[in-house]
FINU-282813 format. One record per atom (N, C-alpha, C, O, CB): residue number from 1; x, y, z. Coordinates in steps of 0.1 Angstrom, whole numbers, plus 2048, in hexadecimal, padded with zeros to 3 digits. Glycine has a CB too. Example, Ala and Ser with C-alpha at 12.3 -4.5 7.8 and 13.67 -1.06 7.14 Angstrom:
<recs>
1; 884; 7C7; 84E
1; 87B; 7D3; 84E
1; 884; 7DF; 84E
1; 88E; 7DF; 855
1; 871; 7D3; 85A
2; 880; 7EA; 847
2; 889; 7F5; 847
2; 881; 800; 84F
2; 886; 80B; 850
2; 88D; 7FA; 839
</recs>
This chain:
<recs>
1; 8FF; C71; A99
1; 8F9; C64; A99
1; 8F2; C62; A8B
1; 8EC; C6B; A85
1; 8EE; C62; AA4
2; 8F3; C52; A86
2; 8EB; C4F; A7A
2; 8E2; C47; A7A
2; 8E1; C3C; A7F
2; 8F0; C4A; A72
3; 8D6; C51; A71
3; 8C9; C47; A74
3; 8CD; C40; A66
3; 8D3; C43; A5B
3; 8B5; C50; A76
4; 8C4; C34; A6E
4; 8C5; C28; A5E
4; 8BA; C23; A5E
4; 8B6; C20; A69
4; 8D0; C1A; A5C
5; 8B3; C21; A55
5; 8A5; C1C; A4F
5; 8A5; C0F; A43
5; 8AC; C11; A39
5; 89E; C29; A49
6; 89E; C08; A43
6; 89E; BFB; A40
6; 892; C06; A34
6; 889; C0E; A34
6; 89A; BED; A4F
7; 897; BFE; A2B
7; 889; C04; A1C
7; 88D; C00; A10
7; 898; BF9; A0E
7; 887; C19; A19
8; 882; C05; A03
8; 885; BFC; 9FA
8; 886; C0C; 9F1
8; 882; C17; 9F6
8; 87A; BEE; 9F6
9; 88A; C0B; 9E6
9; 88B; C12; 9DF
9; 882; C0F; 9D4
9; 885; C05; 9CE
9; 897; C13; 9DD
10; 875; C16; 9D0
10; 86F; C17; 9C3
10; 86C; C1D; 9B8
10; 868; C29; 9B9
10; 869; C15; 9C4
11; 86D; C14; 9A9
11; 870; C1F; 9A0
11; 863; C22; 99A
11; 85E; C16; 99A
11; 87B; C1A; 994
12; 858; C2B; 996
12; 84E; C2C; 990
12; 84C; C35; 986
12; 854; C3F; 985
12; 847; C2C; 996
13; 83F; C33; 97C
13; 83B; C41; 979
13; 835; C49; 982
13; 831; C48; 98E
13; 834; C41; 96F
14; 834; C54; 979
14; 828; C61; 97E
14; 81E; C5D; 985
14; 817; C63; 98E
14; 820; C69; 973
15; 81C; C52; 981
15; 80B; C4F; 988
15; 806; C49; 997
15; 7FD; C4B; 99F
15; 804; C46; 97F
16; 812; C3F; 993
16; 813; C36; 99A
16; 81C; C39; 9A9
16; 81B; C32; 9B3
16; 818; C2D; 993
17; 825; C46; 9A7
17; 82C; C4F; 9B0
17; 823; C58; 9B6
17; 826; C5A; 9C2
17; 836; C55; 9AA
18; 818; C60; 9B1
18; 80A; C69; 9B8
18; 802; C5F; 9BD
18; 7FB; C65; 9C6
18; 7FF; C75; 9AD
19; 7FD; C52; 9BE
19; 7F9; C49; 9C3
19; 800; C44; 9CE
19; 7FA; C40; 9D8
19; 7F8; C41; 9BB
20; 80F; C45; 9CE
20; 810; C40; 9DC
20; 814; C4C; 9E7
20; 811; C4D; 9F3
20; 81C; C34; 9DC
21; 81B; C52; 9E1
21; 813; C64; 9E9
21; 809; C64; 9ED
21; 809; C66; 9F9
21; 810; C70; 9E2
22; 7FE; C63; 9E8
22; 7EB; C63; 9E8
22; 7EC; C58; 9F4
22; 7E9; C60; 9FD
22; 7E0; C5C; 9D7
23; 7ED; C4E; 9F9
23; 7F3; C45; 9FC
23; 7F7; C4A; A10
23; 7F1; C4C; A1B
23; 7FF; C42; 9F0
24; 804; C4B; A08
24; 809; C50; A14
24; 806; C5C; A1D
24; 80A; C5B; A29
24; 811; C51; A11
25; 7FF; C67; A16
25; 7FE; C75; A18
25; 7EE; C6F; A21
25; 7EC; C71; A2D
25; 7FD; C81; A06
26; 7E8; C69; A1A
26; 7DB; C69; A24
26; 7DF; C5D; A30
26; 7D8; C5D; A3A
26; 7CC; C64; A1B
27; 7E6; C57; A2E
27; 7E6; C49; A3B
27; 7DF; C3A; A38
27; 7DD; C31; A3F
27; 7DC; C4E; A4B
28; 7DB; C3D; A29
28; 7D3; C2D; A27
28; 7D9; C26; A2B
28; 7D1; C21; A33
28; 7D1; C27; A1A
29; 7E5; C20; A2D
29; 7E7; C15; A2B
29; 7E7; C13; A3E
29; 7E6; C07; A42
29; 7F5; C12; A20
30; 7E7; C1B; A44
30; 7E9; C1F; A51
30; 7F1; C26; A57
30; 7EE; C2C; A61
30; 7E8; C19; A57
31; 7FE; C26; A53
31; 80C; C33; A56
31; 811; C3B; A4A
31; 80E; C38; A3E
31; 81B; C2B; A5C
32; 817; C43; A4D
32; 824; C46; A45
32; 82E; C38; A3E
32; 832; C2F; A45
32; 82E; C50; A51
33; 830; C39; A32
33; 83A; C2C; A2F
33; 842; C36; A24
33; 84B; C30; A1F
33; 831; C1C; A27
34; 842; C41; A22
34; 84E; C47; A19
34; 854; C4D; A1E
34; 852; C57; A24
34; 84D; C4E; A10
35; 867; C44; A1B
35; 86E; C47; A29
35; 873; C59; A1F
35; 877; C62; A26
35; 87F; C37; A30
36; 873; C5A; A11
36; 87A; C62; A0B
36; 873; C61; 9FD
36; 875; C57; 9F7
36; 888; C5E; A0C
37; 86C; C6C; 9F7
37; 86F; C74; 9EB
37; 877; C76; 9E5
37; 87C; C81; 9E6
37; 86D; C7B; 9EC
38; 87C; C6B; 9DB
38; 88A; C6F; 9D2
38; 88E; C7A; 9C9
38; 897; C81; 9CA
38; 88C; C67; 9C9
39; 885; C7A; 9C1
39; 884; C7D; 9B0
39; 875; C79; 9AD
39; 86E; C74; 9B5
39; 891; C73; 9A4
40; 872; C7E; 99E
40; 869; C76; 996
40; 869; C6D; 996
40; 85E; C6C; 98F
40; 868; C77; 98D
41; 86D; C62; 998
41; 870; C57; 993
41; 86E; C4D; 9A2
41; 865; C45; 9A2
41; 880; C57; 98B
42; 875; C4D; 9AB
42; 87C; C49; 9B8
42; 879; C4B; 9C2
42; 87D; C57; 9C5
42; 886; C4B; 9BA
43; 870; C44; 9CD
43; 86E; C47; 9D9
43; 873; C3B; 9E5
43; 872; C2F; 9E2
43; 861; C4B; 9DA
44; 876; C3F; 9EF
44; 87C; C34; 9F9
44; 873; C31; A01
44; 870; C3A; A09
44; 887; C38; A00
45; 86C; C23; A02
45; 864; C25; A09
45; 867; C18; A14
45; 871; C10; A13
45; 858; C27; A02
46; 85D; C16; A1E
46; 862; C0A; A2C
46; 862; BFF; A26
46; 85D; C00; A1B
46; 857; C08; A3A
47; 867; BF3; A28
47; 86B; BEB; A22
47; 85B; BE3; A2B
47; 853; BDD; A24
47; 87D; BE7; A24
48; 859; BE3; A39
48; 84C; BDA; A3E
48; 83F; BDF; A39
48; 836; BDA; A3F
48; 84A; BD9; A4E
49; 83D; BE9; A2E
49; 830; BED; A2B
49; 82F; BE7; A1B
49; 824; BE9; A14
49; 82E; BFF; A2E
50; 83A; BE1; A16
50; 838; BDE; A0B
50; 830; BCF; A04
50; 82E; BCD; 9F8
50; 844; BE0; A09
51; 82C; BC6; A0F
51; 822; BBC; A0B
51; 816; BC5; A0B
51; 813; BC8; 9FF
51; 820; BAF; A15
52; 80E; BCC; A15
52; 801; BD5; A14
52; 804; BDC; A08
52; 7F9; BDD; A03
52; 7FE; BDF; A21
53; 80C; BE2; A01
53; 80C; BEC; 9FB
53; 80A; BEA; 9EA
53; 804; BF1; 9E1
53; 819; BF2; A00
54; 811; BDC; 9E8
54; 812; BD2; 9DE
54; 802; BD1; 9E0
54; 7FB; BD4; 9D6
54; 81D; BC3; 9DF
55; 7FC; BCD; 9E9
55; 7EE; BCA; 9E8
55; 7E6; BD2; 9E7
55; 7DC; BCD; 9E4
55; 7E9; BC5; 9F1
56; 7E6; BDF; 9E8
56; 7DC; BEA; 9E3
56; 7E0; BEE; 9D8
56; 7D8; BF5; 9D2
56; 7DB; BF6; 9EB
57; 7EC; BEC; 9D0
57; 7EE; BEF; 9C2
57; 7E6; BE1; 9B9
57; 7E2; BDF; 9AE
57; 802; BF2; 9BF
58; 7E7; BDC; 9C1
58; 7E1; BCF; 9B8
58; 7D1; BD0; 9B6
58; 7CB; BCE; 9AB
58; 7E4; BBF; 9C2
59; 7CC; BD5; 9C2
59; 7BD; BD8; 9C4
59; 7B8; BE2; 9BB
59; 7AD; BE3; 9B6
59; 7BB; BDD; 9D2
60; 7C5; BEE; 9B9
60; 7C3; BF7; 9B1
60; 7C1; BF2; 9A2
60; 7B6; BF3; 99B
60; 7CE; C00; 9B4
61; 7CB; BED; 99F
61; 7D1; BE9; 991
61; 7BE; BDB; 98D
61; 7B8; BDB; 982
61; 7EA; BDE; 995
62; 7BC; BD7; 993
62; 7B2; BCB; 993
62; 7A4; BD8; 98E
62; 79E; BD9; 983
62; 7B0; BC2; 9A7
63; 7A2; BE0; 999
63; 798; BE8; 995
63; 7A0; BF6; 98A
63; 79A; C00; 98C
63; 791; BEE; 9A5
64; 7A5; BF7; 984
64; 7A3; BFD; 975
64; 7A7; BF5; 96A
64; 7A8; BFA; 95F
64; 7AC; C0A; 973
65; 7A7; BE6; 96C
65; 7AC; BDB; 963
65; 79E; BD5; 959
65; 793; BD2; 95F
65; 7B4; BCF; 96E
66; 79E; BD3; 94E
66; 794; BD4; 943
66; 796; BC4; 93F
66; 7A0; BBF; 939
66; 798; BE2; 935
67; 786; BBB; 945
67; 78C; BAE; 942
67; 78A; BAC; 92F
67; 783; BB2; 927
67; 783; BA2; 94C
68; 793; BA2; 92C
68; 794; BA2; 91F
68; 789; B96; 91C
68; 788; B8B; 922
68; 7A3; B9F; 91A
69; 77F; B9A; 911
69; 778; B90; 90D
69; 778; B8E; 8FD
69; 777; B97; 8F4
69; 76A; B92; 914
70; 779; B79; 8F9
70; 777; B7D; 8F1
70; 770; B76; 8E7
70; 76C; B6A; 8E7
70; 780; B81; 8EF
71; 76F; B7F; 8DE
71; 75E; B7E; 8D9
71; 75B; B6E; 8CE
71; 750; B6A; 8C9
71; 759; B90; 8CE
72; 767; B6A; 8CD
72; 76A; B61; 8C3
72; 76C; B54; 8C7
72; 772; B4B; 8C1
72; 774; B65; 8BC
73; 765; B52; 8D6
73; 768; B42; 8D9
73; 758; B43; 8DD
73; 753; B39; 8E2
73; 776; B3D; 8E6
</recs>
């Protein structure tokens, strides 16, 4: 019998790949969503966790983001 899973495939760096490990490994988002560990590069993950998931990278990316000011107007 074949299991089949509905998922997306994503490409990242280093960082951004131990983040969603970090992620997944603890249950933030509230389940397991990595259907597969590729490579460095490539992980397969559920295709219905990917609006929430977009939204905590955004949350992330917002809080280490440096607003630009500038000093000449």
């Amino acid at each position: 019998m074949v299991n089949v899973m509905k998922g997306i495939l994503v490409k990242c760096d280093p960082a951004l790949k131990q983040f969603l490990l970090h992620l997944d490994e603890t249950l933030k988002l509230g389940r397991k969503f990595i259907i597969q560990d590729l490579d460095e590069e490539y992980v397969f993950i559920s295709e219905d966790i990917m609006d929430v998931l977009q939204a905590k990278i955004d949350d992330l990316l917002d809080q280490i983001a440096f607003p630009i000011v500038d000093k000449h107007t």
